[in-house]
Steps between C-alpha positions, in 0.01 A plus 500: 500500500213330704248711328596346192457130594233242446424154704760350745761735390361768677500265830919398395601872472343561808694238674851540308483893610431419863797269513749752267638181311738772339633716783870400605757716687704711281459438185173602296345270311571508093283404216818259303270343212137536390310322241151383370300239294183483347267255516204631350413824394433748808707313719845540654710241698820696645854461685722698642852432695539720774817535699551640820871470636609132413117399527289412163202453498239373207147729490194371232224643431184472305287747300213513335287771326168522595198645283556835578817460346699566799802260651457307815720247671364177588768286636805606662801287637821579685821235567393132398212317516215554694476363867227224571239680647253267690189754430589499151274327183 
């Protein structure tokens, strides 16, 4: 998926697959619930629930098509909020 992402969500999926956010013993994890709204044309914000043993955890995601018409993501979060980072602007 990283070849497909624009901006600082290139830099988050980076960092979320180094630290394997989704990995638990035994059980895999399980995409429960997806869905998607539209804020403008060529632009998707998107959920999904995903479940591993009696974990959940909430995963959204932004994309946007670019001129050449193909789909990028441009924001990605995992869990809650965003940690203060004291780098960030």
């Amino acid at each position: 998926m990283l070849r497909h992402t624009a901006g600082r969500a290139y830099d988050e999926l980076v960092r979320l697959a180094e630290r394997g956010p989704l990995r638990t013993r035994g059980a895999r994890p399980v995409v429960r619930d997806i869905g998607w709204f539209e804020p403008r044309e060529g632009a998707l914000e998107v959920f999904a629930r995903i479940g591993a043993g009696d974990r959940l955890r909430a995963m959204a995601f932004r994309l946007e098509q670019g001129r050449d018409l193909r789909w990028r993501c441009t924001a990605v979060e995992l869990g809650g909020p965003r940690a203060h980072r004291p780098d960030a602007r």
